[in-house]
BALOVEX-298025 format. One record per residue: x, y, z of N, C-alpha, C in turn; residue in three letters. Coordinates in steps of 0.1 Angstrom, whole numbers, padded with zeros to 4 digits, always signed. Example, Ala and Ser with C-alpha at 12.3 -4.5 7.8 and 13.67 -1.06 7.14 Angstrom:
+0132-0057+0078+0123-0045+0078+0132-0033+0078ALA;+0128-0022+0071+0137-0011+0071+0129+0000+0079SER;
This chain:
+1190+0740+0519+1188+0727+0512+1175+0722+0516UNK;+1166+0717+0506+1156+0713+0514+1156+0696+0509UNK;+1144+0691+0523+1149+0674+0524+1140+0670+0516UNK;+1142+0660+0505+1130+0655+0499+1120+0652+0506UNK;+1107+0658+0494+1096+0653+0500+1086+0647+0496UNK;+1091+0630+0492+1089+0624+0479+1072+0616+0483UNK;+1064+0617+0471+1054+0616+0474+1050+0611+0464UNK;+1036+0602+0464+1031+0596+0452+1026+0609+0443UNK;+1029+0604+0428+1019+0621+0422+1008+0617+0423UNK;+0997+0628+0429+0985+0628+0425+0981+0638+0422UNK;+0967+0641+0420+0960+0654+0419+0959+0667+0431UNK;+0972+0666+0433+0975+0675+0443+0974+0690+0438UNK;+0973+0695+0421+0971+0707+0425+0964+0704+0407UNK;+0951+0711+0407+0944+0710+0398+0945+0724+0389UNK;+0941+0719+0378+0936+0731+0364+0935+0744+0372UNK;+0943+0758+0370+0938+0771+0376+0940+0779+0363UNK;+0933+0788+0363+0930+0801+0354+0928+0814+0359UNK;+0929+0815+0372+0933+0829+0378+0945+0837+0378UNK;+0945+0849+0382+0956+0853+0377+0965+0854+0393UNK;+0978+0853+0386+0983+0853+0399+0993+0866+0403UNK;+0993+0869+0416+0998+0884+0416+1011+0885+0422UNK;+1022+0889+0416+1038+0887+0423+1041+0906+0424UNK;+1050+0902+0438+1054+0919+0439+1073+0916+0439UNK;+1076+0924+0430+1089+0927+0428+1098+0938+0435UNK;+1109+0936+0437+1116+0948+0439+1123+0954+0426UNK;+1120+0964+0427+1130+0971+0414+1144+0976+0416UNK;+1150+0966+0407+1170+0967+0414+1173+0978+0404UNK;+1181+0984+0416+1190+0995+0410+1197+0997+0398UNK;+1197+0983+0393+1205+0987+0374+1190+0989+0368UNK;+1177+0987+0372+1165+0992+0358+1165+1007+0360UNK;+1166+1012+0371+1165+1026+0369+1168+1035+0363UNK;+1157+1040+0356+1162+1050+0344+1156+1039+0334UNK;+1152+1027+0335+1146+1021+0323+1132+1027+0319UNK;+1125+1022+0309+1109+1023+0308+1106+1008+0315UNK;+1092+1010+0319+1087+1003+0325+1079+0988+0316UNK;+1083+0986+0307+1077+0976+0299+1092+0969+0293UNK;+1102+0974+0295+1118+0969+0294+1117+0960+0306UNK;+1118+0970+0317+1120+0964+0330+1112+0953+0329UNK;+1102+0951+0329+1093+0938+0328+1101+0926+0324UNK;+1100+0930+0309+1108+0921+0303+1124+0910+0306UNK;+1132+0925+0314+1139+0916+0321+1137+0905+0333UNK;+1130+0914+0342+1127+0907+0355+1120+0894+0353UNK;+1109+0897+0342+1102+0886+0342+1100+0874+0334UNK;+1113+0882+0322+1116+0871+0310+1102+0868+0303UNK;+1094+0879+0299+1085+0876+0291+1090+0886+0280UNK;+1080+0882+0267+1086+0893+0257+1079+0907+0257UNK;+1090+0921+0254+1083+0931+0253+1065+0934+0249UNK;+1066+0927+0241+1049+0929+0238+1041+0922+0243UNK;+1043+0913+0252+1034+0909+0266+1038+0917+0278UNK;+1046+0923+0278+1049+0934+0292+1042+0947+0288UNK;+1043+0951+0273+1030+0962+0270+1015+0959+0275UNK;+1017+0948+0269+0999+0944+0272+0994+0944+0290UNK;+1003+0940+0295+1005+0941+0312+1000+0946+0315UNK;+1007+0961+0305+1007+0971+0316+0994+0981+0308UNK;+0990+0977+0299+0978+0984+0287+0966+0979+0297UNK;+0968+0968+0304+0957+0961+0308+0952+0969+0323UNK;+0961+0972+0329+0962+0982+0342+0966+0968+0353UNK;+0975+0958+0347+0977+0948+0361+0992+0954+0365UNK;+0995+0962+0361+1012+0964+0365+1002+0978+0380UNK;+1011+0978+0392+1014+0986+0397+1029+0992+0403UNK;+1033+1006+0406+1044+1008+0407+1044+1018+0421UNK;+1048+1008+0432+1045+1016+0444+1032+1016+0448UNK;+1018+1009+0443+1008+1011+0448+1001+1020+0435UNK;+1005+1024+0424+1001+1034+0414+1000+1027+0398UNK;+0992+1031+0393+0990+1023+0385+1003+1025+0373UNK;+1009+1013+0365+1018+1017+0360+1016+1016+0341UNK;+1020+1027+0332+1021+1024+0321+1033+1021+0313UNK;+1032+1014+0303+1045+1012+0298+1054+1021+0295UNK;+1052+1034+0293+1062+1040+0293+1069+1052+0307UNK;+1057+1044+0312+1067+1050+0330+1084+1049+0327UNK;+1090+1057+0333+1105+1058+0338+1104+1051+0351UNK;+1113+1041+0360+1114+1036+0371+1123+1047+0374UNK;+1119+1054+0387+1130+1068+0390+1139+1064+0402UNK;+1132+1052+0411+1137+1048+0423+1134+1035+0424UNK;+1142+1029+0436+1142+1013+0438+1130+1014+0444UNK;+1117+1003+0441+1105+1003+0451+1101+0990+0444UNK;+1086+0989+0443+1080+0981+0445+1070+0978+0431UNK;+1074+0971+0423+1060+0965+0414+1051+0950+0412UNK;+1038+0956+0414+1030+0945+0415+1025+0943+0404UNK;+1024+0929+0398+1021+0927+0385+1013+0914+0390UNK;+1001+0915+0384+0991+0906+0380+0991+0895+0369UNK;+0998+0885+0370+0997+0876+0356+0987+0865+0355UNK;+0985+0863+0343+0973+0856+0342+0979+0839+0339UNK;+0975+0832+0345+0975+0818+0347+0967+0811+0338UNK;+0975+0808+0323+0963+0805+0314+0966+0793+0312UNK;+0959+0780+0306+0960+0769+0309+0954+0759+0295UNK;+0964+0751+0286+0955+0745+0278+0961+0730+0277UNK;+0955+0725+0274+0954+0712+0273+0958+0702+0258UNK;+0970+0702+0256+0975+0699+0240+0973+0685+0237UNK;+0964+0685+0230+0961+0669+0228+0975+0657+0226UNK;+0986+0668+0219+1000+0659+0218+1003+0655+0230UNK;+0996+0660+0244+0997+0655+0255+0993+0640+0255UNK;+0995+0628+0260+0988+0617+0261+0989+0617+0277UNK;+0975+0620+0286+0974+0615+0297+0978+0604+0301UNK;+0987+0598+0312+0991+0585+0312+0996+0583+0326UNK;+0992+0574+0336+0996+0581+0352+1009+0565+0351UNK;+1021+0576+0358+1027+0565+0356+1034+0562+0373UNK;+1030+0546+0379+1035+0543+0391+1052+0545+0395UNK;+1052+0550+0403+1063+0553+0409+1072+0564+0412UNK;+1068+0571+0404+1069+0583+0400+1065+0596+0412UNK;+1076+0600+0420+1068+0610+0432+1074+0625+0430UNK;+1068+0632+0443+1070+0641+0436+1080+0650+0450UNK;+1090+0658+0446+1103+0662+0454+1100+0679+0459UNK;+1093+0685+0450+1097+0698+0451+1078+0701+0444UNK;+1073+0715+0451+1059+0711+0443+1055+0734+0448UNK;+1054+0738+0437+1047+0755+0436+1037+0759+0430UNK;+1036+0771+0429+1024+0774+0417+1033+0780+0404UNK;+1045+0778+0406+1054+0778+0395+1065+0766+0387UNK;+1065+0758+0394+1072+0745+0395+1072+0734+0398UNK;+1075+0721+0393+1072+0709+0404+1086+0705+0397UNK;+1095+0696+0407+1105+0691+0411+1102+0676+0411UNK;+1100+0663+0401+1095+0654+0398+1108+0641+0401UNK;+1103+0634+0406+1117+0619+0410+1112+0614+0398UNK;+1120+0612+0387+1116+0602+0373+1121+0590+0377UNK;+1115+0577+0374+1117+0567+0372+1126+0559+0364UNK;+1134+0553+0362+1140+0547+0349+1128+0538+0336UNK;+1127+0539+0332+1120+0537+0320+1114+0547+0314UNK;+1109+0562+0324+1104+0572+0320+1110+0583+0305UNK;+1103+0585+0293+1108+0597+0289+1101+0609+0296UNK;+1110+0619+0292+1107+0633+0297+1096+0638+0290UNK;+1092+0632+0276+1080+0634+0267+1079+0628+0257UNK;+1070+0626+0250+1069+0621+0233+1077+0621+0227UNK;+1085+0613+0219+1092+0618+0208+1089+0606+0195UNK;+1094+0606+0182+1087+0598+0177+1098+0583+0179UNK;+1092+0573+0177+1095+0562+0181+1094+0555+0199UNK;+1092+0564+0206+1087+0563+0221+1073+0561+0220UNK;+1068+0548+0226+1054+0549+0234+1051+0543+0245UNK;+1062+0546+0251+1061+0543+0263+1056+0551+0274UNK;+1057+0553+0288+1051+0567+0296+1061+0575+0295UNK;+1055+0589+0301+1063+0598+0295+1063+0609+0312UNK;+1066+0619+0316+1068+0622+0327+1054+0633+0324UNK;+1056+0644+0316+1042+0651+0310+1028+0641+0311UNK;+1032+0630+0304+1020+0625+0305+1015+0620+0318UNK;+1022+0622+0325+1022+0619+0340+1018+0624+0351UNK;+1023+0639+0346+1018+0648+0351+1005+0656+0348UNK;+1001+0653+0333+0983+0656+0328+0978+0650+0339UNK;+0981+0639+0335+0969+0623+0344+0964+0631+0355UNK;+0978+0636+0363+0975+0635+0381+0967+0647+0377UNK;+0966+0658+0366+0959+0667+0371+0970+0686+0370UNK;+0979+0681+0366+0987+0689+0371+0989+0704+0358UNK;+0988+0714+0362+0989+0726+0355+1008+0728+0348UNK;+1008+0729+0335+1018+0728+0327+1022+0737+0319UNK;+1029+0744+0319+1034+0756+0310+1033+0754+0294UNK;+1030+0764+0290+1024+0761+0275+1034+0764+0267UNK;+1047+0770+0274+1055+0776+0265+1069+0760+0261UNK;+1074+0763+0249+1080+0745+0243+1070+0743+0229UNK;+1078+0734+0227+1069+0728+0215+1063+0721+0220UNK;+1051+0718+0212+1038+0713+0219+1039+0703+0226UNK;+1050+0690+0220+1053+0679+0227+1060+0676+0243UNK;+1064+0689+0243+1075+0690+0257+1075+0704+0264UNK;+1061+0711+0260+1057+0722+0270+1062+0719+0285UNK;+1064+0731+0286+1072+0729+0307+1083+0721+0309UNK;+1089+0717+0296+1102+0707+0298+1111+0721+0298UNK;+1126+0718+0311+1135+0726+0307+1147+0722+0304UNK;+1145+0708+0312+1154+0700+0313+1151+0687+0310UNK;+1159+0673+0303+1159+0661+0302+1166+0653+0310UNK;+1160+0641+0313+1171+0630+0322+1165+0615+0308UNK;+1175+0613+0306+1176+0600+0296+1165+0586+0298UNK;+1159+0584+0296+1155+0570+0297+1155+0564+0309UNK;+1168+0559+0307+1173+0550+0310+1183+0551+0323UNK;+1177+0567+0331+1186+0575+0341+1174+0578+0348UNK;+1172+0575+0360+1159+0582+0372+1167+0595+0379UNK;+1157+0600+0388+1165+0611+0399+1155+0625+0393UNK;+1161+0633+0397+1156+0652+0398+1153+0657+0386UNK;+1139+0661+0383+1141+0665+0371+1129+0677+0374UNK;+1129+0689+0368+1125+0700+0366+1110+0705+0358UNK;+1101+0704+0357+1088+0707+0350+1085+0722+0354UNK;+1081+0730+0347+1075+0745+0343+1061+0745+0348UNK;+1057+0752+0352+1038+0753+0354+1039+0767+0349UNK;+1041+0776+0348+1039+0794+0347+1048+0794+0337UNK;+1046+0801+0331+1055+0810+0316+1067+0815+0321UNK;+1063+0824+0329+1075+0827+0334+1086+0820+0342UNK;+1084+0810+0347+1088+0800+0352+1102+0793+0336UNK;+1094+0792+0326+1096+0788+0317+1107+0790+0311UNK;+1107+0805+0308+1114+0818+0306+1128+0814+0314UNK;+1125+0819+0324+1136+0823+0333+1151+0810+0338UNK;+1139+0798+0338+1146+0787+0340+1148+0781+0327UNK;+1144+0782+0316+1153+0777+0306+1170+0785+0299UNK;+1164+0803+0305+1177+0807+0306+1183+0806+0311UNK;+1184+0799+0325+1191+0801+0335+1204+0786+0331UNK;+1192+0774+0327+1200+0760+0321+1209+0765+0307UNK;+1205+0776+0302+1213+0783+0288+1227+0791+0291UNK;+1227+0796+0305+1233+0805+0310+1243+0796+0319UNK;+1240+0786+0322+1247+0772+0334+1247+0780+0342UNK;+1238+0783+0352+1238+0788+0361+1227+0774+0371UNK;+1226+0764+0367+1220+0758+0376+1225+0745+0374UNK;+1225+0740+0391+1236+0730+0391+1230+0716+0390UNK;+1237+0709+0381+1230+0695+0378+1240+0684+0384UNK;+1239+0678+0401+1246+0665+0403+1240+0653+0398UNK;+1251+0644+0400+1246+0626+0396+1257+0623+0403UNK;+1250+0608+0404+1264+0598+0414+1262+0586+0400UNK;+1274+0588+0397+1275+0576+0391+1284+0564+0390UNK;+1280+0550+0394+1293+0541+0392+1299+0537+0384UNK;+1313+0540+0383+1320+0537+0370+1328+0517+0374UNK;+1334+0516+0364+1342+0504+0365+1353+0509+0370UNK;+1361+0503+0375+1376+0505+0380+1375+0516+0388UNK;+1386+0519+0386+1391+0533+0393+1398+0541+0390UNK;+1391+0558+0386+1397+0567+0374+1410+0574+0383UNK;+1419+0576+0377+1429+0584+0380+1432+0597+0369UNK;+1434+0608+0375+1430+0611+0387+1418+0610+0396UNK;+1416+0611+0404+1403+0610+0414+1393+0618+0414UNK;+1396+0625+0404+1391+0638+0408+1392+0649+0399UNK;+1385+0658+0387+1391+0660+0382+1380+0667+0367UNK;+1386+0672+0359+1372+0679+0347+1374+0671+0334UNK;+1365+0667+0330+1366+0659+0311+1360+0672+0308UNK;+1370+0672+0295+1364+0683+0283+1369+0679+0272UNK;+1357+0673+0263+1355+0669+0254+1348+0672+0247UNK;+1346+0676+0233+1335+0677+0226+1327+0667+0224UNK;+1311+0665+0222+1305+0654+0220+1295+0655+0207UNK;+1294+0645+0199+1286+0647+0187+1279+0635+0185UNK;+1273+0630+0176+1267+0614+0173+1276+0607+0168UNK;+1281+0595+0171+1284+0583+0168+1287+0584+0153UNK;+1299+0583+0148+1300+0583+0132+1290+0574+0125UNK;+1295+0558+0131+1289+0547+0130+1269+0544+0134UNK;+1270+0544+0146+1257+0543+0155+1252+0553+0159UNK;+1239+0558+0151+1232+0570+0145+1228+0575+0166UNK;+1221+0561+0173+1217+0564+0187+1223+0561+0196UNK;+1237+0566+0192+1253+0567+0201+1258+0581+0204UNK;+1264+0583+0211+1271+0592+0208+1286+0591+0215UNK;+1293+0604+0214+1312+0598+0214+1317+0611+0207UNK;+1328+0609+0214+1338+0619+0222+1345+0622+0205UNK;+1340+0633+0197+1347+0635+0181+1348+0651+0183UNK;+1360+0655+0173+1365+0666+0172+1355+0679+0170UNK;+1345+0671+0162+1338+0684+0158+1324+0686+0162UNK;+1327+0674+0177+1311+0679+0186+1310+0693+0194UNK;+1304+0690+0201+1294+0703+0207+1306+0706+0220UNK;+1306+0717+0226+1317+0715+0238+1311+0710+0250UNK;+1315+0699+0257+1314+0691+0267+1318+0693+0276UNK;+1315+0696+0291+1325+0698+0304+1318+0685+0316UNK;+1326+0682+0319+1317+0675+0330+1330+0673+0342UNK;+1330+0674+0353+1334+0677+0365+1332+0662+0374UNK;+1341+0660+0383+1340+0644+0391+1346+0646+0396UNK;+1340+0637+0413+1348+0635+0425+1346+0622+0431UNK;+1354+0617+0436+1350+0600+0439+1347+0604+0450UNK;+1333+0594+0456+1329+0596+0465+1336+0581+0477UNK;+1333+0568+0469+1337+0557+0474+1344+0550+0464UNK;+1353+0538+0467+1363+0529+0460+1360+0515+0467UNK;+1355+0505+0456+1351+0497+0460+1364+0483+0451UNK;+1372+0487+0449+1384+0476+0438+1377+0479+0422UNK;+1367+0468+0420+1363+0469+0404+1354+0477+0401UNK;+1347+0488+0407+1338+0503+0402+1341+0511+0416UNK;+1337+0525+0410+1340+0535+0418+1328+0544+0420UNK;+1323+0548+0433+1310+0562+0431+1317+0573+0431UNK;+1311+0582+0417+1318+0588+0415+1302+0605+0418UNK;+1307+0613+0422+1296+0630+0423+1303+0639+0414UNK;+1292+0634+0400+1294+0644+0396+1289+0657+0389UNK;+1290+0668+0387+1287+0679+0384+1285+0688+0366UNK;+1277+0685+0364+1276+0693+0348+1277+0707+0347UNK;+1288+0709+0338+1284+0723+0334+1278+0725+0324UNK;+1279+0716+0314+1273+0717+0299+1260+0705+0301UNK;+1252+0699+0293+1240+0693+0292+1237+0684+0282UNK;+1248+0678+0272+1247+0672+0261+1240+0660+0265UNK;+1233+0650+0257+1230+0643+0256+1237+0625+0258UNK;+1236+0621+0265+1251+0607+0271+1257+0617+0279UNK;+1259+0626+0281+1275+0634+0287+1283+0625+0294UNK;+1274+0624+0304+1282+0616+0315+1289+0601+0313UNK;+1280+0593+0304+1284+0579+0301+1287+0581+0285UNK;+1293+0592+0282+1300+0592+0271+1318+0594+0276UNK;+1315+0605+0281+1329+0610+0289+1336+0602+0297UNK;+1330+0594+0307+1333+0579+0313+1337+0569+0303UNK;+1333+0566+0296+1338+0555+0283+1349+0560+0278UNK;+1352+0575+0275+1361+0581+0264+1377+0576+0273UNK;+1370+0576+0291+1379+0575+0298+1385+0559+0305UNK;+1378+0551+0299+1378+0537+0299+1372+0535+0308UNK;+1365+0538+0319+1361+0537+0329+1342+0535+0327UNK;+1336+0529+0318+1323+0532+0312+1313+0530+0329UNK;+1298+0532+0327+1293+0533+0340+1289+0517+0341UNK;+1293+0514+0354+1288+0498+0358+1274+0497+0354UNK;+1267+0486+0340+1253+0483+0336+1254+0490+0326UNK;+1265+0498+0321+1260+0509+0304+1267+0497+0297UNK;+1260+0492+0291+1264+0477+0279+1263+0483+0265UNK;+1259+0499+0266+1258+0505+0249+1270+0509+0249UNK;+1278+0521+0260+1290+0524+0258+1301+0514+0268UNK;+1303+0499+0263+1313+0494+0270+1314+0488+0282UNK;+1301+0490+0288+1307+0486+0306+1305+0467+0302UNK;+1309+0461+0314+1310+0446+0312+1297+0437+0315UNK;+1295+0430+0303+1275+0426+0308+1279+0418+0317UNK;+1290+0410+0318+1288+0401+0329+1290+0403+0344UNK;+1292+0418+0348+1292+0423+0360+1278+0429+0362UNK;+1279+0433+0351+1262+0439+0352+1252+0428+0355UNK;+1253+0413+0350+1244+0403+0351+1247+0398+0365UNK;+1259+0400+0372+1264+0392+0385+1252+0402+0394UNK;+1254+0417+0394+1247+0419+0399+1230+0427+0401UNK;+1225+0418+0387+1213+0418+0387+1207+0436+0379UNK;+1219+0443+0375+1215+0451+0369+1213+0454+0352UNK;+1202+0466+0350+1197+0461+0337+1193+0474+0330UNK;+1200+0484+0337+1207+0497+0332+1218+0502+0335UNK;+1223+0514+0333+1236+0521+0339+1230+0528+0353UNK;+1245+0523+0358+1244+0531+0370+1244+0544+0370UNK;+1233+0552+0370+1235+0567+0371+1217+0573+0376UNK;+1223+0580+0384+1210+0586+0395+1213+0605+0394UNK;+1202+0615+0390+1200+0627+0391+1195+0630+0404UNK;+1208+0633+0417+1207+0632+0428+1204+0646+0435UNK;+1204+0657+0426+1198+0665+0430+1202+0679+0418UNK;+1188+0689+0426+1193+0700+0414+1193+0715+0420UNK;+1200+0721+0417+1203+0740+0423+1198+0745+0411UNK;+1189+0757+0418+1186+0763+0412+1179+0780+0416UNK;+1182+0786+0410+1176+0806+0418+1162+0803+0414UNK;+1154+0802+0424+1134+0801+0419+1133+0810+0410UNK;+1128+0810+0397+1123+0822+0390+1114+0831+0395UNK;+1104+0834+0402+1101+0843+0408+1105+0849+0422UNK;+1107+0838+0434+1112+0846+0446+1128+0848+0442UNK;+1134+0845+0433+1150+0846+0437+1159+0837+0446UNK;+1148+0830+0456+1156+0821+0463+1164+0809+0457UNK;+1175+0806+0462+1186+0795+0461+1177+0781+0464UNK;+1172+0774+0456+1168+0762+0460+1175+0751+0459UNK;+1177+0741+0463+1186+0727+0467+1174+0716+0465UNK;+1173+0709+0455+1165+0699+0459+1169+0682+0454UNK;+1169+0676+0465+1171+0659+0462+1164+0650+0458UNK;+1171+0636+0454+1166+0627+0451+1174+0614+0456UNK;+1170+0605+0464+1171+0594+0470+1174+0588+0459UNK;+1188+0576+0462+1184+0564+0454+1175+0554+0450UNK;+1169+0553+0438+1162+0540+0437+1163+0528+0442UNK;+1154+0518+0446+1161+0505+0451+1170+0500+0443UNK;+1170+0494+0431+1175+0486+0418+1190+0494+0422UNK;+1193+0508+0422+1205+0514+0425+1216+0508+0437UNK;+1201+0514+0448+1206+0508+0461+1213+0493+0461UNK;+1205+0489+0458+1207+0474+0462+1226+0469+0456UNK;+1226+0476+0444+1237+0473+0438+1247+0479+0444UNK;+1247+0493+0452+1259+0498+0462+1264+0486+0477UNK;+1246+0483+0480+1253+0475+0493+1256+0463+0490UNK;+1254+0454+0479+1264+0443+0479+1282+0450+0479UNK;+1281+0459+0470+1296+0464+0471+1301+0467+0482UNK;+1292+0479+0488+1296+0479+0505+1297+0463+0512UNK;+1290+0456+0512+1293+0446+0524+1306+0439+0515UNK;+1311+0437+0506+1321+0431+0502+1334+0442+0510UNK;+1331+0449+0513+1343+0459+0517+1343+0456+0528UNK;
């Protein structure tokens, strides 16, 4: 697990256009593949950029130079050269936004603490800051792959929700970790406070989720939404809200403070789905309680198991320890 290592963003790592060189091991199921297959899996790029790879002479296999139609005959070693190409999308709007640090930082990835008021990018009717545009400002190298508006996005955190959030710098980075969020193989926690106290304690909502029949920028627990899972454990009980750790397996949009409402329990400060404004106003809050407290994930290039956190906000904080000292 590693400890946050939350930092103002700056220009901590600038515009590169060199190529950068990764050495793989070749696992025993490619064997017997061709060598521009294999690429493709390992490296989640498409067959005809793993031709070009290897047309270009950046693949080696063992120290030997490798062509696309090599057979891999044994487990060993390929070195591949990729090129770190970098542009600059005007739909980007440079925009440095305070507060905003930074948790996790590669030449494949940065691991960004979002703010609450932050979008994760452009969309139409937002102009406010955006986390992309946040990361142009400081300087920072961003995967080209996405639609133009939300290149290196793999992941979203709402608005109106701070904590862990995931940005792309390398393609393959791109690739690998947007399959990996398609595949739920990467673990998404939140702590979030609900009202009361859910029974059981503990326990999975599965619900489908779709838009709001009524309110187009709602959404709610209907037969013929999307399939929904979301997972919860109480962490503390405080009489009138509860912290609750919870775990995503699916990624819809509201999940968490839809699923919580469906269950009457809405999140302490969500005033769109139900929670009570006059608790919310007792204690000075002017969002929902909900923090992206950390995120698991296999690095797309080394393979390693990464763990990375995010500290509560003050605005969060502050609203735990009045509960705490009341206890």
């Amino acid at each position: 697990m590693l400890t946050p290592r939350l930092r103002p963003l700056a220009g901590v790592n600038s515009v590169k256009t060199e190529s950068s060189r990764r050495s793989l091991p070749i696992p025993s199921g490619l064997i017997g593949e061709r060598l521009d297959v294999a690429l493709t899996r390992l490296l989640g790029i498409s067959r005809s950029n793993a031709a070009k790879l290897c047309d270009s002479g950046s693949v080696e296999i063992d120290g030997a130079p490798g062509r696309k139609s090599d057979r891999l005959m044994h487990e060993g070693w390929l070195d591949v050269d990729l090129p770190q190409v970098q542009t600059e999308p005007d739909s980007i709007k440079a925009e440095p936004v305070p507060g905003m640090g930074i948790l996790y930082d590669d030449e494949d990835l940065v691991v960004i603490d979002k703010p609450v008021g932050v979008a994760a990018h452009s969309s139409p009717g937002w102009s406010g800051p955006t986390v992309l545009g946040a990361l142009k400002a400081a300087g920072y190298r961003i995967s080209t792959s996405g639609a133009s508006e939300r290149q290196g996005i793999v992941q979203r955190l709402d608005v109106g929700t701070s904590g862990a959030m995931i940005v792309t710098k390398s393609e393959i980075a791109y690739s690998v970790l947007k399959r990996a969020f398609r595949n739920r193989t990467v673990e998404k926690r939140y702590h979030a406070l609900v009202q009361g106290l859910p029974d059981p304690l503990s326990g999975t909502i599965d619900a489908p989720i779709g838009r709001h029949p009524v309110h187009a920028f709602r959404r709610a627990v209907i037969a013929e939404g999307k399939h929904s899972i979301t997972h919860y454990e109480l962490l503390e009980a405080f009489g009138s809200a509860s912290l609750m750790d919870v775990n995503l397996e699916t990624g819809r949009t509201h999940q968490i403070r839809v699923h919580f409402a469906a269950l009457k329990h809405p999140l302490v400060g969500d005033i769109t789905y139900g929670a009570d404004p006059r608790m919310a106003e007792e204690l000075g809050l002017t969002r929902q309680w909900l923090h992206a407290v950390g995120v698991g994930f296999e690095h797309p290039t080394t393979g390693k198991w990464m763990s990375v956190e995010s500290p509560y906000p003050e605005d969060l904080q502050q609203v735990l320890e009045r509960y705490r000292s009341r206890s």
